[in-house]
C-alpha positions in Angstrom: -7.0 -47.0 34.4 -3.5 -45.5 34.1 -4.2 -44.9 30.4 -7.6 -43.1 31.1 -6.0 -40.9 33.3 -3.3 -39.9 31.6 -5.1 -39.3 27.9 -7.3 -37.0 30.7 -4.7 -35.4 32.0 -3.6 -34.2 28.5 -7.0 -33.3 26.9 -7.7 -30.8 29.6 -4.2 -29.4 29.8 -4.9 -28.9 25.5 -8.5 -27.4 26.4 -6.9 -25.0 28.8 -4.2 -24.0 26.6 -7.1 -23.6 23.2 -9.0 -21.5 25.7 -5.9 -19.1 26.3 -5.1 -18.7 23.0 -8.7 -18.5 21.6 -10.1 -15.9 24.7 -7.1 -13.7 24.7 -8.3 -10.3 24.4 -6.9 -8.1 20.9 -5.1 -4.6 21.8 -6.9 -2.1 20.6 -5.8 -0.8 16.8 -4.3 3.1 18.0 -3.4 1.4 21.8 0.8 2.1 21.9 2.4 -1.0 21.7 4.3 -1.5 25.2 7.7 0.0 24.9 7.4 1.6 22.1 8.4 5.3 21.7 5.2 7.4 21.3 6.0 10.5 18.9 4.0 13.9 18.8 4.9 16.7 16.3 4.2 20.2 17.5 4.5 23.7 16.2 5.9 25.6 19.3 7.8 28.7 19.5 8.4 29.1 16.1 9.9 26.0 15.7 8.7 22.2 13.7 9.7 19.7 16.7 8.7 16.5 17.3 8.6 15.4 21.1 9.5 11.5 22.2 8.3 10.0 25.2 10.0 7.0 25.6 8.2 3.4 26.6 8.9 2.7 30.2 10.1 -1.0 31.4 8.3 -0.7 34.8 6.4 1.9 37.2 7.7 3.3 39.7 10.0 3.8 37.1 11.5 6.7 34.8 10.5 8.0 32.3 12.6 9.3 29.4 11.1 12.9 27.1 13.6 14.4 24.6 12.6 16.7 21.6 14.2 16.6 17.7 13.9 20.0 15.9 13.4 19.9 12.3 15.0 23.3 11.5 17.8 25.2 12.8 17.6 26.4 16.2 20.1 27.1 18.9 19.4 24.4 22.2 15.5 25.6 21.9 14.7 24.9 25.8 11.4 23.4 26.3 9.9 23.2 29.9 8.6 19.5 30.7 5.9 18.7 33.4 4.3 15.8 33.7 1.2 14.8 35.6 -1.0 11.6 36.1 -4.7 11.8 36.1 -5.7 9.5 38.6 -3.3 11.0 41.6 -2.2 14.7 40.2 1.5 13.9 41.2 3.7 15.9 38.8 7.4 15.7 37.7 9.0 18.5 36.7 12.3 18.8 33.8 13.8 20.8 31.0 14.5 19.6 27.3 16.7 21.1 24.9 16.0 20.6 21.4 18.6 19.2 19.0 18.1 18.6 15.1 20.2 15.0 16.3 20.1 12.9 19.0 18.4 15.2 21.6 19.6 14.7 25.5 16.6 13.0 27.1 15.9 14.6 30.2 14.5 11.6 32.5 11.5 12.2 35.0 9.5 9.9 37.8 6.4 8.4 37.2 5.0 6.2 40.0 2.0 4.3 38.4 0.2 3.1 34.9 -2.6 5.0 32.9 -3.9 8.0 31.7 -0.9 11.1 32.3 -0.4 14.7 30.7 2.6 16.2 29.2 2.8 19.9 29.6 5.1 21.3 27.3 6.2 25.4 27.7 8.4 27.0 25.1 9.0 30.7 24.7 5.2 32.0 25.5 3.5 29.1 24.2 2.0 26.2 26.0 0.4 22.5 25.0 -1.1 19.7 27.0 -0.6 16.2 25.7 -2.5 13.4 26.8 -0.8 10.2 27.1 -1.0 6.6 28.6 2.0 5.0 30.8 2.2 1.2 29.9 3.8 -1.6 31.3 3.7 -5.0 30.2 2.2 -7.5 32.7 2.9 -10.4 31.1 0.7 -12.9 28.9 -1.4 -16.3 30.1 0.7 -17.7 27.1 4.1 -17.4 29.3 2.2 -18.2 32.2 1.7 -21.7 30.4 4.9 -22.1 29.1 7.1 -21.3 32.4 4.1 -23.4 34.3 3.9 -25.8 32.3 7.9 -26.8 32.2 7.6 -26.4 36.2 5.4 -28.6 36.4 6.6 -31.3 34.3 9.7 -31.0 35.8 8.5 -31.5 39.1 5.9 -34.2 38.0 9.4 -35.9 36.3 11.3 -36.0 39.2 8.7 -37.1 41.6 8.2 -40.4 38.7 12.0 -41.0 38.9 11.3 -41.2 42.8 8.0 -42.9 42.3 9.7 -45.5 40.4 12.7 -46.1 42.3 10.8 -47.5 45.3 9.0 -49.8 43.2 5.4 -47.9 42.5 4.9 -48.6 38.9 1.5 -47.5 38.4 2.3 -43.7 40.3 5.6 -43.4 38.3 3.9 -43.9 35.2 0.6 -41.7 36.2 3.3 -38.8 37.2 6.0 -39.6 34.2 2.1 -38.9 31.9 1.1 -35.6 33.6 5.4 -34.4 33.3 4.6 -35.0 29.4 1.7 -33.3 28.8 2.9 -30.3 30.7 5.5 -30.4 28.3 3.6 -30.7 25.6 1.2 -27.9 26.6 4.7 -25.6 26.8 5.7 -26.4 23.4 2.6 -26.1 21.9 2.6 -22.7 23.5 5.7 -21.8 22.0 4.5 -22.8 18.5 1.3 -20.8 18.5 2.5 -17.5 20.9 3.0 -15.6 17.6 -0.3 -15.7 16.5 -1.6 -14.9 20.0 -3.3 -11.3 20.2 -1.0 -9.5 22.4 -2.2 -8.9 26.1 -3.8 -5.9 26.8 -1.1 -4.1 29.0 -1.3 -2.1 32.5 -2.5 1.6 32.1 -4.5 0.9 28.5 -8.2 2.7 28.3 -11.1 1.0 29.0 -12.6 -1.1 26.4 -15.1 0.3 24.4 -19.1 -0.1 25.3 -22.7 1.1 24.7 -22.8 3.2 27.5 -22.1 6.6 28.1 -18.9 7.6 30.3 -19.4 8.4 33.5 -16.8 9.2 36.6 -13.2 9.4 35.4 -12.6 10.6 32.0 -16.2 12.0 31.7 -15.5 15.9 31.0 -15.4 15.4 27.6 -19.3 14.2 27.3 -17.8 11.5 24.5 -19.8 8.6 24.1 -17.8 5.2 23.8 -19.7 2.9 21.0 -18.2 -0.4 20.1 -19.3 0.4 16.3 -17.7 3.7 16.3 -17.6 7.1 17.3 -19.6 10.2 15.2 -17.3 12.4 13.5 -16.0 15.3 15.1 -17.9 18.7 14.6 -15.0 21.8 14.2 -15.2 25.8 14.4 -12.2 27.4 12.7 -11.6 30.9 14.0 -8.5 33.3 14.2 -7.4 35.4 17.2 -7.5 38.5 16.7 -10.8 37.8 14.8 -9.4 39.6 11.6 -5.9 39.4 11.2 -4.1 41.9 9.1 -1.5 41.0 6.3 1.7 40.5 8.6 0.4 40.3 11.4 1.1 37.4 13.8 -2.7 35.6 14.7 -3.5 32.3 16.2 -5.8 29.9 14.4 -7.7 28.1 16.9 -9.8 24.6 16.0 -12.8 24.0 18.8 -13.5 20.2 18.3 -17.3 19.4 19.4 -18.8 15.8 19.5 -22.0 16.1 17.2 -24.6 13.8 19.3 -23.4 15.5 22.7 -22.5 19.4 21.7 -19.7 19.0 24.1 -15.8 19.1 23.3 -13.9 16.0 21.7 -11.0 15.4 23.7 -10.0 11.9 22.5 -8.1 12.2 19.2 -5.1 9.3 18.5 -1.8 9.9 17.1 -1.6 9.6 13.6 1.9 9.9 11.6 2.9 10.9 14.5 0.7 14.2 15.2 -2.8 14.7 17.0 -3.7 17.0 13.9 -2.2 17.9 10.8 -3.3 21.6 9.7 -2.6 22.7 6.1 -3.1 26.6 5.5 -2.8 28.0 1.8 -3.5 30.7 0.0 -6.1 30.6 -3.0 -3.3 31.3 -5.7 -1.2 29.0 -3.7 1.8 31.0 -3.1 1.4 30.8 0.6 1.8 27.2 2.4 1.9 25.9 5.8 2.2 22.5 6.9 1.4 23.0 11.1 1.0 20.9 13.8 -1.3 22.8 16.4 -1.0 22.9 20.0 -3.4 20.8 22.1 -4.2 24.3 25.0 -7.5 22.9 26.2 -9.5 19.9 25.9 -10.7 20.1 22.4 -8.9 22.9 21.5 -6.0 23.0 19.1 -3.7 26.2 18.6 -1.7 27.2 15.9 0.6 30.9 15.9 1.1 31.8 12.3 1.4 34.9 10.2 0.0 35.4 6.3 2.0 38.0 3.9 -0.9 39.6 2.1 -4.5 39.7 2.5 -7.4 37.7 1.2 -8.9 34.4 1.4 -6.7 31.2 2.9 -8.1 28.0 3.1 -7.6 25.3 6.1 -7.5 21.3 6.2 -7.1 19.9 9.1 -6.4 16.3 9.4 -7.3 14.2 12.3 -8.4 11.0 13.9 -10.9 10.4 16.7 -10.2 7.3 18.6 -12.6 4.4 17.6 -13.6 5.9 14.6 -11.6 6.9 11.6 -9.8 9.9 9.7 -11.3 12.9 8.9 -11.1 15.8 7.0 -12.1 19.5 8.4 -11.9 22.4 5.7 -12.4 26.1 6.5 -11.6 29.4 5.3 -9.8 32.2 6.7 -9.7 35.8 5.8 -6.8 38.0 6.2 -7.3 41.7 6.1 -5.2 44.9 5.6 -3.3 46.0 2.2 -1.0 44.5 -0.1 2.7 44.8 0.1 3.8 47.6 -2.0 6.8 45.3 -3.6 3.9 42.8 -4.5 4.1 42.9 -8.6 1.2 42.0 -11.1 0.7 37.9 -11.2 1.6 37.8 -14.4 5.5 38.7 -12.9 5.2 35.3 -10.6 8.1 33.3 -10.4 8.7 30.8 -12.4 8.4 28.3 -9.7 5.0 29.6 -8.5 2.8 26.2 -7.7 0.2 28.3 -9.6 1.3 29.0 -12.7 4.7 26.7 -13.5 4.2 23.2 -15.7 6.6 20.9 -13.8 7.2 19.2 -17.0 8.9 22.5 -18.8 10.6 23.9 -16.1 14.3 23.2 -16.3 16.2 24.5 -13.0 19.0 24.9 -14.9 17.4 28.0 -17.0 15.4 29.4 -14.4 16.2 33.1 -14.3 16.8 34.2 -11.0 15.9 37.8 -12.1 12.1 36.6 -12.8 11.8 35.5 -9.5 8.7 37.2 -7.2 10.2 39.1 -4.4 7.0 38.8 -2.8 8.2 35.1 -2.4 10.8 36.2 0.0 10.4 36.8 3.6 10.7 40.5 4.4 11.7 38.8 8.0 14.7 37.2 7.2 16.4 40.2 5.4 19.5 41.6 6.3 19.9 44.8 4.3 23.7 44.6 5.1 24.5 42.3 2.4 22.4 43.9 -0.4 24.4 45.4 -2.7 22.6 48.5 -4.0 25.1 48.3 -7.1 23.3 45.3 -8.0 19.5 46.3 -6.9 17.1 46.9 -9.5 14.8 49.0 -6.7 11.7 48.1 -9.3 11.8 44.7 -8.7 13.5 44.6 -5.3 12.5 45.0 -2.1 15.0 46.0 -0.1 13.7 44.1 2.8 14.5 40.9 1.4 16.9 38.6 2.2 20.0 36.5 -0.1 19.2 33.1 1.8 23.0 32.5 1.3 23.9 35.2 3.4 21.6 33.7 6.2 23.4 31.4 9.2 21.3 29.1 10.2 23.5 28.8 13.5 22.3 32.2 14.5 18.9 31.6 14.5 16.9 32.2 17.3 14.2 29.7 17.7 12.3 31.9 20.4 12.1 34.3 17.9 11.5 32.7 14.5 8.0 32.1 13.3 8.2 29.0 11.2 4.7 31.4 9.2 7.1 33.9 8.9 9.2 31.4 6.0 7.0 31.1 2.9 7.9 27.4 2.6 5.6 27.3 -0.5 7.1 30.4 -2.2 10.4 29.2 -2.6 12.2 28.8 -5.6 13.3 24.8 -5.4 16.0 25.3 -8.4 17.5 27.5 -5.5 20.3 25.6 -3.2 17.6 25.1 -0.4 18.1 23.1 3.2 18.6 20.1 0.9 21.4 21.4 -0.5 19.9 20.4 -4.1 17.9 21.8 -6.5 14.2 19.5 -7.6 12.3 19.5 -10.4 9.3 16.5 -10.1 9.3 14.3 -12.7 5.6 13.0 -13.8 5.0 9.8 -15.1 2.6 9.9 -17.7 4.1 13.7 -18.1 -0.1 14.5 -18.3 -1.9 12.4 -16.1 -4.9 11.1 -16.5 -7.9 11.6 -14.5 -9.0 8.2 -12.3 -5.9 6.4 -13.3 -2.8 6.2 -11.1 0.5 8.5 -11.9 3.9 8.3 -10.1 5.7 11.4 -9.1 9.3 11.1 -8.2 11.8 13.8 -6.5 15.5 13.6 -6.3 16.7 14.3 -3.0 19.8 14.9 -1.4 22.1 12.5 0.5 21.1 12.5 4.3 17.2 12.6 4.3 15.6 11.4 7.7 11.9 10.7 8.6 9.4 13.2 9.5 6.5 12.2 10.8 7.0 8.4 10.3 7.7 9.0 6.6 10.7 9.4 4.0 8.2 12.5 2.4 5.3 13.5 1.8 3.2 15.4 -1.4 0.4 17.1 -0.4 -2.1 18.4 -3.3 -4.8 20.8 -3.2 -7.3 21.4 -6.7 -6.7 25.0 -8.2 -10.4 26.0 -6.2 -9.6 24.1 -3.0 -12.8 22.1 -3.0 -10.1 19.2 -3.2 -7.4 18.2 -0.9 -5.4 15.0 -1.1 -1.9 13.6 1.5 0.0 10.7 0.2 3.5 9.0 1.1 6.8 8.3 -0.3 7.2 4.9 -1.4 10.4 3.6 -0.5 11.9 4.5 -3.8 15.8 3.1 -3.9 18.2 6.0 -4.3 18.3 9.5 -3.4 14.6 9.3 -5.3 11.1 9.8 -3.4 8.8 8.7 -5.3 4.9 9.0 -4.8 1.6 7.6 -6.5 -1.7 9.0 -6.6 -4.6 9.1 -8.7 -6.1 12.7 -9.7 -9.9 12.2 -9.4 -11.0 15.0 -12.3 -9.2 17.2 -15.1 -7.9 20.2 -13.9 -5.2 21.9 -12.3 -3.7 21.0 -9.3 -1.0 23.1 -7.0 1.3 20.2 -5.1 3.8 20.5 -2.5 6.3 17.7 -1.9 8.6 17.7 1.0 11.2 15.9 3.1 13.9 16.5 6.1 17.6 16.6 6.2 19.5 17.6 8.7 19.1 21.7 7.8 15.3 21.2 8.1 12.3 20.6 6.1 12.3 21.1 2.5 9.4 22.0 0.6 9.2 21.9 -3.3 6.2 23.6 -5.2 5.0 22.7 -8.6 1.7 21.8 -10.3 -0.2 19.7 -12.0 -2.1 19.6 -15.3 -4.3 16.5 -15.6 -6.5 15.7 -18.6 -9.6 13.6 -18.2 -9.8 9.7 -19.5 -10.9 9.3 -22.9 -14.1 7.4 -21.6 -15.2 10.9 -20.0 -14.5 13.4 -23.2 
């Protein structure tokens, strides 16, 4: 009898602990893991900053918000407000951006789930959604501490049992003490193969039905299999820019089966959207991070130096669905620069017209470089020496980038659109410090087939955006557009592979951080097709 009870005893303490392990529910693939720092890039007040919002341990609780520039700027404040959803109670504070270890500035929240973060810098304002999650603990510890308890109790009251001479209840207790035991360790053994428990303040799961109450304004529609693709309308405020003149690109995001706005994208590499802006020759780049102003509205302040057609790729991700690619053109109005020369004057470097295989940085002429590469914004005419100018070629509202301090750079007042990133000469001493040539392995790749593009680097590079660097590639038409990562090459090497899907040409921009800001190097691409397609 003792014997049956006990072998029950320890089958349905197993069953209970298969059922835990076996029923637990998975997180969700974009839910942020519990404690984990949740990091947003933004393009705000002419500056690249990224904004972390530290995990918090327990509600009422605080919560820690500090921002890391990723270019020069002098203690960019940025206003902090944040706000839960489900109460509206706000806490208010004020950041101050640092290219290193940023003060966190540390505000109240009193409960889990959905929150906003309003961010204000200079005249510029974003919204960002978030989630507050705490950890509420797992049935698996609730096993493991229970199950010790209890055989710890069932083992003492045995000892008792037996010392006054009841056999049969000593060994019935001493039974149950071992299989709470054994349910602990076995517990232990399989916890790391548990799905993690879904935390306090995570979204609903998905279902079949539409939203309704809470969370309904965006009209989204929450299908287990998947969420539609999201519909965009590119358009620029004022609706026809001229050539320097500061606009705003705006993105309206619109759920195709509902016509209403899509206010759910995730955080991928560490930005709701990634928005690429280039000109058709490709002498103009922008890597952006738009503001979110209104649900299902991004933002972006930028400025083109000469008019014509720009094209746009936006990348995003919708939750419960998958990345996506948005493409759209942009035309910029109003007359050339009068400095602009003939193309066949472009600099040597120009992404357009230079084989990265045959340019040497050590015999690049600085006098064949295009001074419509350089920034009329940054000039200071006070260290041009007129001795030197040749007024054919120069305008005199350029700048010598050596004769620029960083340190007195005005965030407020800098337009990151305003730097033409894509334009500049990378055999030039840059925020790198260094001077990069790609290297191309084959030296003419092959369409279809993979080929490995490496960079030296300086000393001192630090991730942007979750990554060492990144290359970014764009066909000479723009009907193609391609983002890839750095490997993890050993060194002061990044190192990138990707596979060219036709012949052609192909303009390419690789870049990284240091602690000066974010580099960009230009070059292009040649690639032949495979022998099989000839």
């Amino acid at each position: 009898m003792i014997r049956r009870l006990r072998a029950a005893a320890v089958q349905v303490l197993c069953l209970i602990a298969v059922l835990v392990v076996g029923t637990a529910v998975p997180a969700a693939a974009h839910n942020v893991t519990v404690g984990a720092d949740l990091r947003i890039a933004q393009t705000i007040a002419g500056a690249e900053v990224t904004v972390v919002i530290k995990g918090t341990p327990r509600v009422p609780g605080p919560l820690r918000i500090g921002v890391i520039a990723y270019q020069p700027v002098t203690a960019l404040p940025v206003g902090l407000e944040v706000r839960s959803v489900e109460d509206g109670r706000t806490a208010t504070a004020t950041a101050r951006a640092a290219a290193r270890d940023p003060q966190y500035a540390e505000l109240r929240v009193n409960r889990t789930g959905p929150h906003e973060l309003k961010l204000s810098a200079g005249n510029e304002v974003a919204v960002i959604p978030f989630r507050v999650l705490v950890d509420r603990g797992s049935a698996g510890d609730f096993l493991i501490y229970g199950g010790l308890f209890v055989a710890a109790m069932l083992l003492v009251g045995g000892l008792l049992t037996g010392a006054l001479a009841r056999r049969g209840t000593a060994m019935l207790l001493a039974a149950g003490a071992a299989a709470g035991v054994t349910v602990a360790v076995m517990v232990i053994v399989f916890e790391p193969w548990m799905p993690p428990p879904v935390p306090d303040g995570a979204a609903p799961e998905a279902s079949s039905e539409p939203l309704s109450g809470a969370g309904s304004e965006t009209g989204s529609r929450v299908v287990t299999g998947g969420r539609p693709y999201v519909q965009t309308r590119v358009a620029t405020v004022p609706a026809r820019p001229a050539a320097g003149e500061e606009f705003t690109l705006r993105i309206d995001l619109v759920d195709g089966s509902t016509g209403r706005p899509v206010d759910d994208l995730t955080v991928h590499h560490e930005a709701l959207a990634h928005v690429v802006v280039t000109s058709e020759d490709g002498r103009y780049f922008r890597h952006l991070h738009p503001l979110r102003t209104a649900p299902g509205r991004l933002e972006v302040r930028l400025r083109a130096d000469r008019p014509g057609r720009y094209l746009t790729h936006a990348e995003l991700e919708r939750e419960n669905s998958g990345g996506q690619l948005a493409t759209a053109t942009v035309t910029i109005g109003g007359e050339a620069p009068l400095s602009d020369p003939p193309s066949s004057n472009r600099s040597a470097t120009d992404p357009a017209t230079t084989d990265p295989a045959t340019t040497d940085p050590a015999t690049t002429d600085p006098a064949t470089t295009d001074p419509a590469t350089t920034d009329p914004a940054t000039t200071d005419p006070a260290t041009t020496d007129p001795a030197t100018t040749d007024p054919a070629t120069t305008d005199p509202a350029t700048t010598d980038p050596a004769t620029t301090d960083p340190a007195t750079t005005d965030p407020a007042t800098t337009d990151p659109a305003t730097t033409d990133s894509a334009a500049t000469d990378p055999t030039e001493t840059g925020a790198g410090g260094v001077g990069a040539v790609p290297r191309l392995r084959p030296d003419v790749p092959v369409a279809g087939r993979p080929a490995t593009i490496e960079l030296d680097a300086p000393a001192g590079v630090r991730p942007w955006l979750g990554m060492a660097g990144h290359l970014l590639i764009r066909s000479q038409d723009g009907t193609f557009f391609g983002h890839v990562h750095e490997m993890g090459a050993p060194g002061s090497r990044l190192r990138f592979t990707f596979s060219f899907p036709q012949a052609g040409r192909y303009l390419a921009w690789a870049q990284y951080a240091t602690g000066e800001g974010v580099v960009t190097v230009p070059f292009a691409v040649d690639v032949t097709a495979s022998e099989a397609t000839r």
